[in-house]
PDB file of the backbone (N, CA, C, O) and the ligand in Angstrom, with CONECT records:
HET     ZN  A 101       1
ATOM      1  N   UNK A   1      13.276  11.456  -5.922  1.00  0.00           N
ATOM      2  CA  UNK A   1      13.813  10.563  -6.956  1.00  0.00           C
ATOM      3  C   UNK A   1      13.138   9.192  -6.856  1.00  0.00           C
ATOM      4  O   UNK A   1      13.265   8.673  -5.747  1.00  0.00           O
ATOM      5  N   UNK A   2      12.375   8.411  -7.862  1.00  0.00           N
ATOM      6  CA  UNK A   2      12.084   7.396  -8.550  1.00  0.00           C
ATOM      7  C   UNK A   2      13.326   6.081  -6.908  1.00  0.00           C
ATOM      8  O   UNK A   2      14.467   6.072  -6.445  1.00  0.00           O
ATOM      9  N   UNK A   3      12.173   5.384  -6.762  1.00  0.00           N
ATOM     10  CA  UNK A   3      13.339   4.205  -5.961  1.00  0.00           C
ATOM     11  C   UNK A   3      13.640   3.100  -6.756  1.00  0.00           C
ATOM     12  O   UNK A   3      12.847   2.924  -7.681  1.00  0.00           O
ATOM     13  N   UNK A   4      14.506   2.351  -6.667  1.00  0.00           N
ATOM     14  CA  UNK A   4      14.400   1.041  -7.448  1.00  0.00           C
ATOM     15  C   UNK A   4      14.356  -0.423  -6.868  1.00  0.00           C
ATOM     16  O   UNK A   4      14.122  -0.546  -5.666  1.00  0.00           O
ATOM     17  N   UNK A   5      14.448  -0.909  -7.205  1.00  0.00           N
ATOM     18  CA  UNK A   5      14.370  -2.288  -6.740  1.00  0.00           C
ATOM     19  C   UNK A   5      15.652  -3.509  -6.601  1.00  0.00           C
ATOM     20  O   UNK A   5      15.950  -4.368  -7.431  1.00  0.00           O
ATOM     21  N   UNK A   6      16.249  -3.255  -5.298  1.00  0.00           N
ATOM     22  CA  UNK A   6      17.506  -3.632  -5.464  1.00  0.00           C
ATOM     23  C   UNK A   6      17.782  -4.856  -5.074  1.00  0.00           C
ATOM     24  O   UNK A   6      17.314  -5.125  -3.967  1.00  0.00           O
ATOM     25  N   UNK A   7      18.488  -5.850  -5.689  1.00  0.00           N
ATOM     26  CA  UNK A   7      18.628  -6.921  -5.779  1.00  0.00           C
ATOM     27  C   UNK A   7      19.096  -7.477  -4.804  1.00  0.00           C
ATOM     28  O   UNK A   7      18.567  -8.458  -4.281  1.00  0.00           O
ATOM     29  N   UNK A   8      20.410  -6.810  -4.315  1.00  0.00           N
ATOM     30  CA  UNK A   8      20.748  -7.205  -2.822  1.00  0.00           C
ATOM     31  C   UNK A   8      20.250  -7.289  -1.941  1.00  0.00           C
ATOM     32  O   UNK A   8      20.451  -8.400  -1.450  1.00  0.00           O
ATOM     33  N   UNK A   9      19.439  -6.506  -1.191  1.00  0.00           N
ATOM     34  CA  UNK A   9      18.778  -6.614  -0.523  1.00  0.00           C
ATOM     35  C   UNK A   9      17.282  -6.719  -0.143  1.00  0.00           C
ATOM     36  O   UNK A   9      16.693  -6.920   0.920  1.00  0.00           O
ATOM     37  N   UNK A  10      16.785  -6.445  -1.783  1.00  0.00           N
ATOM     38  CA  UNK A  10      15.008  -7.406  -2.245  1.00  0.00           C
ATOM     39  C   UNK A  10      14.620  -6.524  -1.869  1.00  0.00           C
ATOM     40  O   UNK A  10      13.862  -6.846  -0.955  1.00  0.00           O
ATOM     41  N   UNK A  11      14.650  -4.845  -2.050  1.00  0.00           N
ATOM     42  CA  UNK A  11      13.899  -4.131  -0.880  1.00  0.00           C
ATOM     43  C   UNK A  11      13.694  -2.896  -2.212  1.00  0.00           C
ATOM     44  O   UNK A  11      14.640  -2.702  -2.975  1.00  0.00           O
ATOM     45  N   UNK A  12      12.547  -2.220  -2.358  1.00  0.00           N
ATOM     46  CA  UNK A  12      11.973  -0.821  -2.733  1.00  0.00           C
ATOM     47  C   UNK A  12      13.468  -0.003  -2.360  1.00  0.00           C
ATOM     48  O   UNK A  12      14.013  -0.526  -1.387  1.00  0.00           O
ATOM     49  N   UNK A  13      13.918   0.687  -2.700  1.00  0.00           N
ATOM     50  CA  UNK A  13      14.957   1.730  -2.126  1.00  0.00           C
ATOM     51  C   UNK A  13      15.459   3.049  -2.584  1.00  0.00           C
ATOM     52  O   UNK A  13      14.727   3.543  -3.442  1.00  0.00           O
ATOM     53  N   UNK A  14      16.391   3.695  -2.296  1.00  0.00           N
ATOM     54  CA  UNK A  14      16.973   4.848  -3.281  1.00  0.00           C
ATOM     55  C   UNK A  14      18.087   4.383  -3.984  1.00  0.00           C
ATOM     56  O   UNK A  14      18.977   3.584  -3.692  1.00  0.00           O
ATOM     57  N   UNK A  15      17.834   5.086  -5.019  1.00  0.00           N
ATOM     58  CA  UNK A  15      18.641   4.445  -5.680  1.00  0.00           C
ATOM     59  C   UNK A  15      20.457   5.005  -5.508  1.00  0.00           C
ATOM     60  O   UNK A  15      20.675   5.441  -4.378  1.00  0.00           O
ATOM     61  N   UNK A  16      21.460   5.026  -6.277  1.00  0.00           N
ATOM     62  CA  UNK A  16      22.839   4.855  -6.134  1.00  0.00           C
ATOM     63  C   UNK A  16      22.795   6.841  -6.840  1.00  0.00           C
ATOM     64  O   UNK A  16      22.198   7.109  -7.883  1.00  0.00           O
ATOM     65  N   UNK A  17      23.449   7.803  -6.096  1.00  0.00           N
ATOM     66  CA  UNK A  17      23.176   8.921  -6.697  1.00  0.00           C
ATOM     67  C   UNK A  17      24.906   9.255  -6.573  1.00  0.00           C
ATOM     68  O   UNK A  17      25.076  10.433  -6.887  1.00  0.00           O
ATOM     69  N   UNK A  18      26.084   8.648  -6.250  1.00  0.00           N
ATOM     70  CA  UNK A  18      27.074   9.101  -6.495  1.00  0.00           C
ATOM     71  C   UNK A  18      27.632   8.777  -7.966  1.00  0.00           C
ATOM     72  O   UNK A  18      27.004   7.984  -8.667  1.00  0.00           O
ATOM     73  N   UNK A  19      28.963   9.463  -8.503  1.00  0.00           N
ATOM     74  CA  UNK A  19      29.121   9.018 -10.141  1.00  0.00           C
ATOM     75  C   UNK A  19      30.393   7.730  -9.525  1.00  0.00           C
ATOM     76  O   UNK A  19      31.258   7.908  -8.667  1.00  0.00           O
ATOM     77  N   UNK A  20      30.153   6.706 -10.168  1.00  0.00           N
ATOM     78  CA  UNK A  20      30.638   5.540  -9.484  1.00  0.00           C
ATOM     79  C   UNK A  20      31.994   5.456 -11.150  1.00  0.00           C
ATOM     80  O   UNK A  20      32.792   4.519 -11.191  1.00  0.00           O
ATOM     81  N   UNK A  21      31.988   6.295 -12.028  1.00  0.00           N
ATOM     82  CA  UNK A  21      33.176   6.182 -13.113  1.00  0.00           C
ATOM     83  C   UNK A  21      33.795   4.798 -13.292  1.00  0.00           C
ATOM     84  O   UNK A  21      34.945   4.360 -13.253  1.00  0.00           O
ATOM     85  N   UNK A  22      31.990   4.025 -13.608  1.00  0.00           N
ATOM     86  CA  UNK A  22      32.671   2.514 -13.938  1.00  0.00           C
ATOM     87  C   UNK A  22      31.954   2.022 -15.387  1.00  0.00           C
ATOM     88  O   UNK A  22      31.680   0.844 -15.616  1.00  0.00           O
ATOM     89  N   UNK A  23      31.587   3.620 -16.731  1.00  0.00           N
ATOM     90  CA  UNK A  23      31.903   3.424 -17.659  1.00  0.00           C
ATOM     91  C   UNK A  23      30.168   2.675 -17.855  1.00  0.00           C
ATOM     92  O   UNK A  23      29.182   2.849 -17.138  1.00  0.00           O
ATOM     93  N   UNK A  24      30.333   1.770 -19.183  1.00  0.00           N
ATOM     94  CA  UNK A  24      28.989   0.911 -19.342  1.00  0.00           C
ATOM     95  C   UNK A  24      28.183   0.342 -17.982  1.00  0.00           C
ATOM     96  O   UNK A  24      26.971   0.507 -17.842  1.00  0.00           O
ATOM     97  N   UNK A  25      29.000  -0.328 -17.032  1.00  0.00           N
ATOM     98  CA  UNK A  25      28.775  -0.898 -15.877  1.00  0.00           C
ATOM     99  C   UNK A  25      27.820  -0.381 -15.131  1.00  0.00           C
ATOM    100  O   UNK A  25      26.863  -0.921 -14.576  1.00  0.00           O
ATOM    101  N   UNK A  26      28.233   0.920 -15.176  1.00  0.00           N
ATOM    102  CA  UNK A  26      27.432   2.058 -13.757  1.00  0.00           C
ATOM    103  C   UNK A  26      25.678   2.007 -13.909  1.00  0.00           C
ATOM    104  O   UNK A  26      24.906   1.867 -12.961  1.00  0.00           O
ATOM    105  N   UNK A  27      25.319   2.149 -15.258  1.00  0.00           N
ATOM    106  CA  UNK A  27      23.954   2.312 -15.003  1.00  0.00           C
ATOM    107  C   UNK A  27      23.345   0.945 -14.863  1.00  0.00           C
ATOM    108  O   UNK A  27      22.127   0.824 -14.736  1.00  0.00           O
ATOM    109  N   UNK A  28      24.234  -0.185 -14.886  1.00  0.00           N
ATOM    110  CA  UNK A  28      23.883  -1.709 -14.545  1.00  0.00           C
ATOM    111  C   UNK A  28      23.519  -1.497 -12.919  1.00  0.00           C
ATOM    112  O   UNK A  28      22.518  -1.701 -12.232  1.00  0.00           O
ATOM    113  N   UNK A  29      24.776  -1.014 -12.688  1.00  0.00           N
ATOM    114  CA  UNK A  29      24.647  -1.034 -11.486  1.00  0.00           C
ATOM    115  C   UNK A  29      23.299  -0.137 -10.561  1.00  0.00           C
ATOM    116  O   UNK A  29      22.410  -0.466  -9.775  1.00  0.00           O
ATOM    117  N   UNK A  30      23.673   0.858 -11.055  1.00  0.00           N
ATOM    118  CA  UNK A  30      22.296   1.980 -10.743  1.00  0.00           C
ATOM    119  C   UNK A  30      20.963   1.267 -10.730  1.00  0.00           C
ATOM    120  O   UNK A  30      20.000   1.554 -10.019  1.00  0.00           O
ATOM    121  N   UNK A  31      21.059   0.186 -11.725  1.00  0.00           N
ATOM    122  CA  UNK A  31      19.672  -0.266 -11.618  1.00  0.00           C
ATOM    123  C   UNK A  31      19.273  -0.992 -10.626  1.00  0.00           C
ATOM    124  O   UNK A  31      18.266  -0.836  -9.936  1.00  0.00           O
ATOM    125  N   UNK A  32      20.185  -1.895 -10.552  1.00  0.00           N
ATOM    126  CA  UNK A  32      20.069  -2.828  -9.736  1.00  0.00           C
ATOM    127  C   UNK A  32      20.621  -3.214  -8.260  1.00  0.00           C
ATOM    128  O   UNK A  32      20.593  -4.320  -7.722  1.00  0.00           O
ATOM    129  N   UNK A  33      21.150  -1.941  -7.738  1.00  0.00           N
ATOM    130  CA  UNK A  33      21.845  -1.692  -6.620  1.00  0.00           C
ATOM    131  C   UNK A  33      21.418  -0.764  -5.808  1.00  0.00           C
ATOM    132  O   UNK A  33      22.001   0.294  -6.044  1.00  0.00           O
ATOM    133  N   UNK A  34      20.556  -0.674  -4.838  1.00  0.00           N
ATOM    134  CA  UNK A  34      20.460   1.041  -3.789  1.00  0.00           C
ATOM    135  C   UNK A  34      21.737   1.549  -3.270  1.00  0.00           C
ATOM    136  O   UNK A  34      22.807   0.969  -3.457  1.00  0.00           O
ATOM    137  N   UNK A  35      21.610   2.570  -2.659  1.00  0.00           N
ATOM    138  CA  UNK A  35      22.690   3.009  -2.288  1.00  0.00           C
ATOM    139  C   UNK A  35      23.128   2.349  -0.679  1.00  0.00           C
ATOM    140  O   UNK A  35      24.318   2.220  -0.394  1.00  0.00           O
ATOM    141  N   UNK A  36      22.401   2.091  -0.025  1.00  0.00           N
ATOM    142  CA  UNK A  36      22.637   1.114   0.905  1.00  0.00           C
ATOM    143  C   UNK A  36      23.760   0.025   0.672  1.00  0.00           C
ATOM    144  O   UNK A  36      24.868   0.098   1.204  1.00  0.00           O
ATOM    145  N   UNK A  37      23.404  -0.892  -0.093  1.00  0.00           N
ATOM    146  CA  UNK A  37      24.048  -1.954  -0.348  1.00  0.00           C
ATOM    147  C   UNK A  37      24.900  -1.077  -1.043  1.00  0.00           C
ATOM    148  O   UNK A  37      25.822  -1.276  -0.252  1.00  0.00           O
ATOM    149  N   UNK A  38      25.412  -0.239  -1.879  1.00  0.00           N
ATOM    150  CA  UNK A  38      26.446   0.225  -2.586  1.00  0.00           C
ATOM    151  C   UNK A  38      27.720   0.684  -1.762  1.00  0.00           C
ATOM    152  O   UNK A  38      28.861   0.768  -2.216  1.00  0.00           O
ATOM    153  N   UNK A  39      27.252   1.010  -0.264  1.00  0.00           N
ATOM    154  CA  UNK A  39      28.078   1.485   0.568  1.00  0.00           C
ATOM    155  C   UNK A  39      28.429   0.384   1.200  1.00  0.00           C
ATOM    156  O   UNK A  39      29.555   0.428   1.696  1.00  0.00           O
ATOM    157  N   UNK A  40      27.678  -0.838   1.379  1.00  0.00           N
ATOM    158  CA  UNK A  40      28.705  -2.361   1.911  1.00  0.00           C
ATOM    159  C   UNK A  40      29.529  -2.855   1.251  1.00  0.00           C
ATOM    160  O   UNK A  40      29.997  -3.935   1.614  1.00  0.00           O
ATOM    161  N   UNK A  41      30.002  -2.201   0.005  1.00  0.00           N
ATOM    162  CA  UNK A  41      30.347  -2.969  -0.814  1.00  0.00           C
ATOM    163  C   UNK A  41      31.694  -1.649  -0.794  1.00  0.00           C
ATOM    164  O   UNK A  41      32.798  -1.732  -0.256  1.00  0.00           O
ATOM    165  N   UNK A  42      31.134  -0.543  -1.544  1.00  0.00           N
ATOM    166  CA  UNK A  42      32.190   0.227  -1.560  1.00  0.00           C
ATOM    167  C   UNK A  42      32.630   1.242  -0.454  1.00  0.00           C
ATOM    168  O   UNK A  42      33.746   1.758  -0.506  1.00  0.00           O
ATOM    169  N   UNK A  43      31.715   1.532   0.577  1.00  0.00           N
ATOM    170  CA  UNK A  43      32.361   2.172   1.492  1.00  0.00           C
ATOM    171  C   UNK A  43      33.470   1.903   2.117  1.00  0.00           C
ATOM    172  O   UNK A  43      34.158   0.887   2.018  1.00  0.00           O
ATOM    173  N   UNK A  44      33.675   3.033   2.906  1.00  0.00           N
ATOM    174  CA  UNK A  44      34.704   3.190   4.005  1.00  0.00           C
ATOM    175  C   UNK A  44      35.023   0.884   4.781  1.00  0.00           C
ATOM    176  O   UNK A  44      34.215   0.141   5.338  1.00  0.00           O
ATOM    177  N   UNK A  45      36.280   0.676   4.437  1.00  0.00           N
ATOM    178  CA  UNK A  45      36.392  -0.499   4.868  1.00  0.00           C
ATOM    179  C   UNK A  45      35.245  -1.832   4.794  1.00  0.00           C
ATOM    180  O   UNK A  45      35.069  -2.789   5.548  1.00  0.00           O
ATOM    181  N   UNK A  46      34.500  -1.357   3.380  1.00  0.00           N
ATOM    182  CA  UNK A  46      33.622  -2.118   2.785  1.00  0.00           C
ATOM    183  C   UNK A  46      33.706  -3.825   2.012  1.00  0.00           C
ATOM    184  O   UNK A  46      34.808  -4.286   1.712  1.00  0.00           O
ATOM    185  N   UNK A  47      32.812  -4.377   1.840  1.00  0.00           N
ATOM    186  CA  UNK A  47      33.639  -5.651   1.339  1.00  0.00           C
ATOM    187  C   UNK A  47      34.326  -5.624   0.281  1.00  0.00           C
ATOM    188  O   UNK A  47      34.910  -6.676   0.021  1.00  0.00           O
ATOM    189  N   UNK A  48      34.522  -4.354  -0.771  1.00  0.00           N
ATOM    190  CA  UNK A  48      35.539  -4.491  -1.850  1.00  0.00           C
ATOM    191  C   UNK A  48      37.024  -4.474  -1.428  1.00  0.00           C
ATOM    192  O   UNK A  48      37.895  -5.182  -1.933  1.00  0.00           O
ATOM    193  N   UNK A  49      37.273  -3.216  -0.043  1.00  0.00           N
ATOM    194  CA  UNK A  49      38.327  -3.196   0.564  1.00  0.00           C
ATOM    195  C   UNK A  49      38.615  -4.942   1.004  1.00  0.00           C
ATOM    196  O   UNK A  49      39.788  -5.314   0.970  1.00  0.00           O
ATOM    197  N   UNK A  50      37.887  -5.627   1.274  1.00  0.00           N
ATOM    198  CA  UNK A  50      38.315  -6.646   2.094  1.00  0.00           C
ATOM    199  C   UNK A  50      38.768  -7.856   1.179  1.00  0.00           C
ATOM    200  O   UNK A  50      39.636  -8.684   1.457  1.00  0.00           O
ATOM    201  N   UNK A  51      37.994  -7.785   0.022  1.00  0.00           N
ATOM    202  CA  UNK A  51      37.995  -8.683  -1.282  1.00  0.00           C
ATOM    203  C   UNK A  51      39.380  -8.715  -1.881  1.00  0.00           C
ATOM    204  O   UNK A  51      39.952  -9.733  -2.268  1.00  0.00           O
ATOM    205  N   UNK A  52      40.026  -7.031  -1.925  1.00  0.00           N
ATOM    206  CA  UNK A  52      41.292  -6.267  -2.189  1.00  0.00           C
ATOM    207  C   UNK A  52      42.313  -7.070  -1.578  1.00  0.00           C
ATOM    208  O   UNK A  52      43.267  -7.469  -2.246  1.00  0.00           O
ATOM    209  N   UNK A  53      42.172  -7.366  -0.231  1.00  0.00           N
ATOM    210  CA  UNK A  53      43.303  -7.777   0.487  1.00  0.00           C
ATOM    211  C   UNK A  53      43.156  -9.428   0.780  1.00  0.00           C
ATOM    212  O   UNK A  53      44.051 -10.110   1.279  1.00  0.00           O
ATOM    213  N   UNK A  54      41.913  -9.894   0.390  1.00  0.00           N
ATOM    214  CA  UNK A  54      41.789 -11.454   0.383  1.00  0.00           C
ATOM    215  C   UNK A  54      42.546 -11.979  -0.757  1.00  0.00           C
ATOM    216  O   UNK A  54      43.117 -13.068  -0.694  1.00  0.00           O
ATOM    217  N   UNK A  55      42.568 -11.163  -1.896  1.00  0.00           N
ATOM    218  CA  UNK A  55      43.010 -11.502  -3.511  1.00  0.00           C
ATOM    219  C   UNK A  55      44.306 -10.673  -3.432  1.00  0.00           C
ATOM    220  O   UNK A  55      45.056 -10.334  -4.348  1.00  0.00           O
ATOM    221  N   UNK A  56      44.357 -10.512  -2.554  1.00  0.00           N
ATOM    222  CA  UNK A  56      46.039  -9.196  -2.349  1.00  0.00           C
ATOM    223  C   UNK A  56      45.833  -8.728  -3.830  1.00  0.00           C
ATOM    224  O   UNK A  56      46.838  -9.071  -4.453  1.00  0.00           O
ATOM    225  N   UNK A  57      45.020  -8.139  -4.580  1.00  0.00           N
ATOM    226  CA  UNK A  57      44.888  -7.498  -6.149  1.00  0.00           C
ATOM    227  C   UNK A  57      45.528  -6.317  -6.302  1.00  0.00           C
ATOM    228  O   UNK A  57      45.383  -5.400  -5.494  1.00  0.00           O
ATOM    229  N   UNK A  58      46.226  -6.245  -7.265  1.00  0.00           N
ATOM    230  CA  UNK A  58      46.465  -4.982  -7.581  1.00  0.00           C
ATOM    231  C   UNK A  58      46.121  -4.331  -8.696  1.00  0.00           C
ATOM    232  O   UNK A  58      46.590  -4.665  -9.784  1.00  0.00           O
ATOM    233  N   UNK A  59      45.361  -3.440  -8.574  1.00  0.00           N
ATOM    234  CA  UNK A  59      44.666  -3.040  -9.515  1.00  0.00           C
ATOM    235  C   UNK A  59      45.109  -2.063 -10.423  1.00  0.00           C
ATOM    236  O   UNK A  59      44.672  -0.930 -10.627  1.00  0.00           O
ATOM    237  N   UNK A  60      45.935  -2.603 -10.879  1.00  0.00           N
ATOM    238  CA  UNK A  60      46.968  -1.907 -11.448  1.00  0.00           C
ATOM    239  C   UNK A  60      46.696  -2.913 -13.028  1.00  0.00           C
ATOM    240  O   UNK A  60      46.552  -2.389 -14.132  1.00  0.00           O
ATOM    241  N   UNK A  61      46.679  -4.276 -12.792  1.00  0.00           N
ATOM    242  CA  UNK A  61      46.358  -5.293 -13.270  1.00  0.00           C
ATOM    243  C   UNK A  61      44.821  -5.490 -13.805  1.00  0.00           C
ATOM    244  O   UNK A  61      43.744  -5.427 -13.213  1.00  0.00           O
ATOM    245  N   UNK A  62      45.190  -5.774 -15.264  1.00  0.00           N
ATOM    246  CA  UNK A  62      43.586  -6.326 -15.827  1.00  0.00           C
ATOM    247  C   UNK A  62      43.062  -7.353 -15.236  1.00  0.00           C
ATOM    248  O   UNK A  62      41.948  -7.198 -14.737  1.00  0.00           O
ATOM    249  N   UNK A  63      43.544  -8.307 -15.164  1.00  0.00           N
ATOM    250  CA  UNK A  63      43.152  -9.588 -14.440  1.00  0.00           C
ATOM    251  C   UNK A  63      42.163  -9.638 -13.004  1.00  0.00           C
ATOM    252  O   UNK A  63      41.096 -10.218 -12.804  1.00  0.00           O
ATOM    253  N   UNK A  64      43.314  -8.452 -11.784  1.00  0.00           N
ATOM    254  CA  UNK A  64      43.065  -8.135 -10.689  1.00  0.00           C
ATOM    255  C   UNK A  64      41.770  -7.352 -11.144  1.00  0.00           C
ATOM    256  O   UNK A  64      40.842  -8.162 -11.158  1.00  0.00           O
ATOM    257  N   UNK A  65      41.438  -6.374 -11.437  1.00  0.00           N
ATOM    258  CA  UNK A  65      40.163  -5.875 -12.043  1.00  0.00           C
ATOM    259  C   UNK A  65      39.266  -6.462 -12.379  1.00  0.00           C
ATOM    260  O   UNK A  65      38.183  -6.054 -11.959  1.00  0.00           O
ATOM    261  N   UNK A  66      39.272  -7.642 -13.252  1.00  0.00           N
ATOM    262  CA  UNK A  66      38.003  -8.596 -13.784  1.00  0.00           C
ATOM    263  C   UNK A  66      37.673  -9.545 -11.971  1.00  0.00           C
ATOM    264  O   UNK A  66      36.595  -9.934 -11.520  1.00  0.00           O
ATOM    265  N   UNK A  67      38.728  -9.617 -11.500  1.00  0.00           N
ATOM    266  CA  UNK A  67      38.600 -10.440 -10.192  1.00  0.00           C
ATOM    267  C   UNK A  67      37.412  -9.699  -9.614  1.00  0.00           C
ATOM    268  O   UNK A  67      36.207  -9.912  -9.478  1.00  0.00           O
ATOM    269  N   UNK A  68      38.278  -8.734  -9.332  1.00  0.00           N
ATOM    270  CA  UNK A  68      37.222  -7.590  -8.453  1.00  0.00           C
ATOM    271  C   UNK A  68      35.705  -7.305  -8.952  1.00  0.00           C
ATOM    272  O   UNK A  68      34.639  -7.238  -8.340  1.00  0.00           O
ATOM    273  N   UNK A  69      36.118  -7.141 -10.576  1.00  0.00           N
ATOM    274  CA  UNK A  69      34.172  -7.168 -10.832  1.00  0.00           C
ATOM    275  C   UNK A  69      33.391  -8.374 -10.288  1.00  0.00           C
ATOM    276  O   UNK A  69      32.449  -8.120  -9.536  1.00  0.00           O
ATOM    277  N   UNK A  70      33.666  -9.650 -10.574  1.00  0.00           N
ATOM    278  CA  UNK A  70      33.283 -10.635 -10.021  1.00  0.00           C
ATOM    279  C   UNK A  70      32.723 -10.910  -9.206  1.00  0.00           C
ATOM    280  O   UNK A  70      31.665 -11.489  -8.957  1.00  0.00           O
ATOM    281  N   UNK A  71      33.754 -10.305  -8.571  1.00  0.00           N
ATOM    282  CA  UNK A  71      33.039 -10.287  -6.976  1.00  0.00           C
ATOM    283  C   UNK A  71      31.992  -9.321  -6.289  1.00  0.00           C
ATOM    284  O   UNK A  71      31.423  -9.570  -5.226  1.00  0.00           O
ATOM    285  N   UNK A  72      31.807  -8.067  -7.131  1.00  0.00           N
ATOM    286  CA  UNK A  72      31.033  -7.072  -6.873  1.00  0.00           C
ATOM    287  C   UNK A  72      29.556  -7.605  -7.485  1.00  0.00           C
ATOM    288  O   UNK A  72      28.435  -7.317  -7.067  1.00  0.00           O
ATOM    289  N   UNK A  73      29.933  -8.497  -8.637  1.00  0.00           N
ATOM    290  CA  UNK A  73      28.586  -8.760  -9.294  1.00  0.00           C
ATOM    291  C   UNK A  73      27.936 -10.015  -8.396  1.00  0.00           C
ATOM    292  O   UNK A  73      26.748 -10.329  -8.314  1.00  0.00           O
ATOM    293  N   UNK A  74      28.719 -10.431  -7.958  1.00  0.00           N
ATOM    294  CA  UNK A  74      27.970 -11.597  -6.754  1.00  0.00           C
ATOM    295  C   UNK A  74      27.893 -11.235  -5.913  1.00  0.00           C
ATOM    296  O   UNK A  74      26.869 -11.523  -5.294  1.00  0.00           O
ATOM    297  N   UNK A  75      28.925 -10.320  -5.246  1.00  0.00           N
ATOM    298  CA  UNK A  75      27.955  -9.905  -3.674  1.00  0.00           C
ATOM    299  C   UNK A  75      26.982  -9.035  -3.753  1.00  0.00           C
ATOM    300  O   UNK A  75      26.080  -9.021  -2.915  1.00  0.00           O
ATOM    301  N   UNK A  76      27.034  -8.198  -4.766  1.00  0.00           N
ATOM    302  CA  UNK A  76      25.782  -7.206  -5.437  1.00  0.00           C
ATOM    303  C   UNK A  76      24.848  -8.254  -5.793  1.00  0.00           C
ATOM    304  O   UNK A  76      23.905  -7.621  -6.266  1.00  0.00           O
ATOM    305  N   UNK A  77      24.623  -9.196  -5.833  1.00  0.00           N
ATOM    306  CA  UNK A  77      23.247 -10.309  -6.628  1.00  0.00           C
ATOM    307  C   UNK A  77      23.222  -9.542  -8.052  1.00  0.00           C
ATOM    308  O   UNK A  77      22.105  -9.102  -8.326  1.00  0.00           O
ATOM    309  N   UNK A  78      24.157  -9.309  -8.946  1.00  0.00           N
ATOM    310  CA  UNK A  78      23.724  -8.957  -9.997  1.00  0.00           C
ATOM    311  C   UNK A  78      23.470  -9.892 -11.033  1.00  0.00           C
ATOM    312  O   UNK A  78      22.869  -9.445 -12.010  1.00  0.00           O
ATOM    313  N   UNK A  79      23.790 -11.082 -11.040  1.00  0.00           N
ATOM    314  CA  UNK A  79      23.513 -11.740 -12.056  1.00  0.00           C
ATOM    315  C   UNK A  79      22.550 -13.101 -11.166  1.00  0.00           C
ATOM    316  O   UNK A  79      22.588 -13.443  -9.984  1.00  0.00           O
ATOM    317  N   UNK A  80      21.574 -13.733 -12.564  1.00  0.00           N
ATOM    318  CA  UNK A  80      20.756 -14.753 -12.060  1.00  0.00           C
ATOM    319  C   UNK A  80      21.733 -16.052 -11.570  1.00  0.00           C
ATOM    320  O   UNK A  80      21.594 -17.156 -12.095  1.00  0.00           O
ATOM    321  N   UNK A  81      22.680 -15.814 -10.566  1.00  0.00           N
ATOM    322  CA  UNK A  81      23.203 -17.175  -9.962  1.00  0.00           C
ATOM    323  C   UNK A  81      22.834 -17.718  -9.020  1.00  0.00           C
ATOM    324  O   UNK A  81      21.936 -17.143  -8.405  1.00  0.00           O
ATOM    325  N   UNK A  82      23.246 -18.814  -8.568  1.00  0.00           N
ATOM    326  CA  UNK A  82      23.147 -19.325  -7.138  1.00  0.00           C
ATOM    327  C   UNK A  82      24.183 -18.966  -6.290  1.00  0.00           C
ATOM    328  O   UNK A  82      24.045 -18.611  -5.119  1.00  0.00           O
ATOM    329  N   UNK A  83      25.144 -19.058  -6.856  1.00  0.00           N
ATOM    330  CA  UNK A  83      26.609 -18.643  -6.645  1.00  0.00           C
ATOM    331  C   UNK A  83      26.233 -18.040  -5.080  1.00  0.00           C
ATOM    332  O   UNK A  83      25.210 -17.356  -5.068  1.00  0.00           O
ATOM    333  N   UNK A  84      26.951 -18.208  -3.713  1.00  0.00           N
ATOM    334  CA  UNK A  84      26.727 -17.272  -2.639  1.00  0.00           C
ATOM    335  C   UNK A  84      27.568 -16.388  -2.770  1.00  0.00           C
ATOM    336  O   UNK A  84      28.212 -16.579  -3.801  1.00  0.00           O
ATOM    337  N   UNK A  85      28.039 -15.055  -1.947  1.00  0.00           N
ATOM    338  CA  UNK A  85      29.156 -14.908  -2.227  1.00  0.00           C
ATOM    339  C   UNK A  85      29.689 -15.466  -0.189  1.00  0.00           C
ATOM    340  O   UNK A  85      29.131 -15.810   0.853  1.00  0.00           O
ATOM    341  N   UNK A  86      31.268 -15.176  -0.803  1.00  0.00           N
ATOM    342  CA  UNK A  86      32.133 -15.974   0.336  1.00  0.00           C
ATOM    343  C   UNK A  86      32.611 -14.976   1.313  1.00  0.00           C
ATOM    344  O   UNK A  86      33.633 -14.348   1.036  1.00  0.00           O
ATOM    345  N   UNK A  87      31.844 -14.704   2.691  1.00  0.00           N
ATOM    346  CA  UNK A  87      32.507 -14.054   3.285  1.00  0.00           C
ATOM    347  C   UNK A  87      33.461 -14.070   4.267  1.00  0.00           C
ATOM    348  O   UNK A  87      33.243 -14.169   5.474  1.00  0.00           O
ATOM    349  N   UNK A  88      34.581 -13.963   3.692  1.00  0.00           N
ATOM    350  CA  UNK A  88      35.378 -13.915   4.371  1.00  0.00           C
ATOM    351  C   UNK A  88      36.246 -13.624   6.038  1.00  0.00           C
ATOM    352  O   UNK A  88      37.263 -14.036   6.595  1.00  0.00           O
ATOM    353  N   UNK A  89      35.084 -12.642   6.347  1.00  0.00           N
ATOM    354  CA  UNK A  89      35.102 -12.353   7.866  1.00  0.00           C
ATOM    355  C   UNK A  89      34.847 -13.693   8.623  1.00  0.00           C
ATOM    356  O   UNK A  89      35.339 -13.990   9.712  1.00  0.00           O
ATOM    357  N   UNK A  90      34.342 -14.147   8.177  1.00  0.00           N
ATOM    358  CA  UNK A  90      33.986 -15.816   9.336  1.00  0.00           C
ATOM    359  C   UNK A  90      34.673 -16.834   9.102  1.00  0.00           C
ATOM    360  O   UNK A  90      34.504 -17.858   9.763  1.00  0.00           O
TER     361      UNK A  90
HETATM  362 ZN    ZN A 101      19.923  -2.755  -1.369  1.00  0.00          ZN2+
END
């Protein structure tokens, strides 16, 4: 499979091959995300889990949802910001 060029981590890579059922979003993401960085983010006790319980969100909630993209699109480097993202572990 074709690698892409992923933003997070500036690196040639493979790309994202699970179905991530996030609608228009996903092939944003596909593009611009390897699967590496896709698993810091969404894996097992990943920074979305941690983002979850920093924002206590419930995603049950539209609001809590737009939070959460937010934050996926900045710690993913998906958009041209400066923005860091904030990690919270330190
Ligand atoms: Zn990456």
């Amino acid at each position: 499979m074709a690698q892409i060029h992923c933003r997070k981590c500036d690196k040639d890579s493979d790309p994202i091959t699970d179905n991530l059922f996030m609608g228009k979003l996903e092939a944003e993401v596909k593009e611009k995300v390897c699967q590496t960085c896709w698993n810091e983010w969404a894996g097992p006790g990943g920074t979305k889990t941690m983002v979850i319980n920093e924002y206590q969100l419930n995603l049950g909630d539209e609001s809590a949802r737009a939070t959460l993209k937010t934050q996926m699109r900045t710690f993913l480097k998906m958009d041209d910001t400066e923005t860091e993202f904030k990690d919270y572990r330190h």
